[in-house]
C-alpha positions in Angstrom: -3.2 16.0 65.6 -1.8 17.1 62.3 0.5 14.9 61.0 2.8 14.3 57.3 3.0 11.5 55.0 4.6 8.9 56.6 6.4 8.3 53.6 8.4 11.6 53.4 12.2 11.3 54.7 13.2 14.5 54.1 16.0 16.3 52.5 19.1 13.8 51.5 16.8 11.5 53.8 17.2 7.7 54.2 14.7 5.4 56.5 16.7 3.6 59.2 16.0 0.7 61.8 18.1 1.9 65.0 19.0 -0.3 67.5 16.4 0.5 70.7 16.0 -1.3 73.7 12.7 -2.9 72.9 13.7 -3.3 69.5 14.3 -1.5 66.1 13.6 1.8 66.3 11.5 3.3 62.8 14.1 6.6 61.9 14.5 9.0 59.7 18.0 10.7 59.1 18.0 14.0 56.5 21.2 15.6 55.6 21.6 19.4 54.5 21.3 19.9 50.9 23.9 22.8 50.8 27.0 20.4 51.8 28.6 18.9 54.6 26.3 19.2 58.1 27.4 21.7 60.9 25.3 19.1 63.5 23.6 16.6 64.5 20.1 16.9 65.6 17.7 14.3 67.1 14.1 15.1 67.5 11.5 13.4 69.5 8.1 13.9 68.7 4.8 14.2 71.0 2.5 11.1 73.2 2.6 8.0 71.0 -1.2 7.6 72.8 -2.2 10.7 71.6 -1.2 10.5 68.0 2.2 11.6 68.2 4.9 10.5 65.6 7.8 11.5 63.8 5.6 12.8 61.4 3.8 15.5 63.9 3.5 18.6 61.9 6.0 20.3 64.6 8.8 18.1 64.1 8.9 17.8 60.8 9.0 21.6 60.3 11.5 22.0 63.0 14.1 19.4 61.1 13.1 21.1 57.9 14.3 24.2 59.2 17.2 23.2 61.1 18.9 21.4 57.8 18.4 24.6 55.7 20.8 25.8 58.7 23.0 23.4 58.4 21.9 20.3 60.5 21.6 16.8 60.3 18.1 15.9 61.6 17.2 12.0 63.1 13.3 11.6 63.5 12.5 8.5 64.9 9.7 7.0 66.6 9.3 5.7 70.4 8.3 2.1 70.9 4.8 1.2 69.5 4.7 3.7 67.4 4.9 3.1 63.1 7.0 0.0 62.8 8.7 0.4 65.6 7.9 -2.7 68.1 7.1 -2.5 71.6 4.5 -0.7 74.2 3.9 2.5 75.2 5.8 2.3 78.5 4.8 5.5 80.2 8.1 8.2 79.9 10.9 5.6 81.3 10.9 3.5 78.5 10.7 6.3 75.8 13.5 8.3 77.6 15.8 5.1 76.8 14.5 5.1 73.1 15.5 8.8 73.2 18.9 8.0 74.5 19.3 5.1 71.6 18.4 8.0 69.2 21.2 9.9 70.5 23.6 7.1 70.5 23.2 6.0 67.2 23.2 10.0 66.0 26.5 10.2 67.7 28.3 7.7 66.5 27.3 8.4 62.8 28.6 11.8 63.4 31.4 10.8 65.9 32.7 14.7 64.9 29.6 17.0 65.1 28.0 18.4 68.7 24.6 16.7 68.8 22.0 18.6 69.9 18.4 17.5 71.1 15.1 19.0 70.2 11.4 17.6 71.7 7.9 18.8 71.1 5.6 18.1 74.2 6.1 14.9 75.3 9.4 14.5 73.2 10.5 17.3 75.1 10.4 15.4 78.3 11.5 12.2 76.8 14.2 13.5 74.9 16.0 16.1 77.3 15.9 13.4 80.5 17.8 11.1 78.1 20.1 14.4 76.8 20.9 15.6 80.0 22.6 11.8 81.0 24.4 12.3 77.8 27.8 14.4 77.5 27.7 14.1 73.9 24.6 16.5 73.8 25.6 20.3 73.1 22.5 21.9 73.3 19.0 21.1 74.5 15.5 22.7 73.1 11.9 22.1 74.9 9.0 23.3 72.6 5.4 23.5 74.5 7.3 21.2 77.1 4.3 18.9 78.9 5.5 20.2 81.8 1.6 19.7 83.8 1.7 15.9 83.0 5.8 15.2 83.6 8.7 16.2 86.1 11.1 18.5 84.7 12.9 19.0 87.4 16.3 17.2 86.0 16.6 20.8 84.1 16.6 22.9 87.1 20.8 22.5 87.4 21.4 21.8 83.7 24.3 23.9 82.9 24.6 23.3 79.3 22.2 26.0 77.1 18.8 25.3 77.3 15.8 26.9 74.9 12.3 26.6 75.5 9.9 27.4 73.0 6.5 28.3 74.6 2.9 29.4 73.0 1.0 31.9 74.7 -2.5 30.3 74.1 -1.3 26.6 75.2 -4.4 25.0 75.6 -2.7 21.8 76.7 0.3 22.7 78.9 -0.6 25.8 81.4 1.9 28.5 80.1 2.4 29.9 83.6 3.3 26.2 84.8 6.1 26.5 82.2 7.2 30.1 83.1 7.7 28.6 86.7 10.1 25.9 85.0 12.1 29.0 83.7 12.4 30.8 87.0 14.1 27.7 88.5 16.5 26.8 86.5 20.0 27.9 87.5 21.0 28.6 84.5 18.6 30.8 82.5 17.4 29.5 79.4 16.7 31.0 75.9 13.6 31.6 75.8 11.2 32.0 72.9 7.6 33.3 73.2 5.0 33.1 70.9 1.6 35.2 72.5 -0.8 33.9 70.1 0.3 30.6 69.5 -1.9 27.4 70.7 0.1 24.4 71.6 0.1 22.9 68.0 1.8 26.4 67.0 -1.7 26.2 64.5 -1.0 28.4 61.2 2.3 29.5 62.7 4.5 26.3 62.8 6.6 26.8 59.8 7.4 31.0 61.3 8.1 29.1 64.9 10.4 26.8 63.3 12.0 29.0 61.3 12.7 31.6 63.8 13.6 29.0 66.5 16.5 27.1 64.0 17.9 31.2 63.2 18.5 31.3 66.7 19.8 28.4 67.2 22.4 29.0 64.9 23.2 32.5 65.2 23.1 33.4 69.0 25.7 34.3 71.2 26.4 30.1 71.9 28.0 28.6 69.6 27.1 25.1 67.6 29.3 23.4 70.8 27.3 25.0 73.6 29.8 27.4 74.4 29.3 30.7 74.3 31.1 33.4 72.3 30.3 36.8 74.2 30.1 35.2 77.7 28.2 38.2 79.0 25.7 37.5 76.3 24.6 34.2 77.5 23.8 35.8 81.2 20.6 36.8 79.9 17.2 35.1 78.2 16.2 35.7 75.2 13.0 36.1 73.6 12.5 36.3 70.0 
């Protein structure tokens, strides 16, 4: 798995030591460089046994892109990963370091909707913890491990969901995720990319890129409320 320096930050960027429940979690919070941030992003990154960090390739272009929208991005890594202490505990623990992510994002921005964002495994870690949380605005799967993890605590989500999907998956069957689409009751934004394997290989920066536009200039608005009603009826594909 492709991965950056583990000494790049990002942006206005400062490393942090959150407080997790099996210890300090290893972060990394980036501000916008164009000003004050619009929101608050936390993004979880893919399985810590599989070389997954906050440094995966995928996240680090997705918080790149969303700060030159606006954002605030925290990257931060699950328990046993970097210097963060603890064992891999297999998705329950992780889902509570995702929801001490969230916390402390939250509280340093006590005035910003909070949004979360995971790749893969992140995506299951990070929306179960989101979707406990009222705080969270918005919620964003990319290549969601659905074939290894139960996403069925999406199914009644009712806040805006996006799910970012590669054609070419060679990891997560894209039919299996298509199926999570279909039953969820509240249709999601959803953003194909045909050629794309599950490392979005030589097309992560356009993915991330395309995905933050959205983000911020759909029909839902930073809150997760939507500004033409009748607009957020329908999927979206970009």
């Amino acid at each position: 798995m492709s991965e950056e320096p583990a000494a790049q930050c990002g942006g206005k960027g400062e490393f942090l030591d959150l407080a997790g429940p099996a210890g300090s979690l290893e972060a990394c919070l980036s501000l916008p460089k164009g000003g004050a941030p619009r929101v608050a992003v936390v993004l979880c990154h893919p399985h810590p046994q599989h070389g997954g960090t906050m440094n995966n390739k995928v996240v680090v272009y997705l918080a790149r892109a969303l700060r030159a929208e606006g954002a605030a991005t925290l990257r931060f890594n699950f328990r046993g990963v970097g210097t963060s202490p603890g064992r891999f505990s297999g998705g329950p623990g992780e889902v509570a370091d995702a929801a001490a992510a969230i916390e402390a994002l939250a509280a340093r921005f006590p005035d910003l909707p909070v949004w979360v964002v995971g790749f893969s495994f992140g995506a299951y870690a990070g929306l179960a913890a989101a979707v406990r949380e009222p705080r969270v605005r918005r919620l964003v799967a990319v290549a969601p491990a659905v074939s290894w993890y139960d996403f069925t605590f999406l199914e009644q989500e009712r806040r805006p969901v996006m799910i970012v999907q590669g054609g070419a998956d060679e990891v997560v069957a894209p039919a299996s995720v298509r199926s999570l689409r279909e039953r969820m009751q509240r249709p999601p934004e959803w953003v194909w990319e045909p050629e794309a394997d599950h490392f979005f290989s030589g097309r992560v920066r356009a993915m991330a890129e395309r995905v933050a536009k959205q983000l911020f200039h759909s029909a839902i608005g930073l809150d997760g409320q939507c500004l033409v009603p009748a607009d957020c009826n329908t999927t979206r594909s970009l």
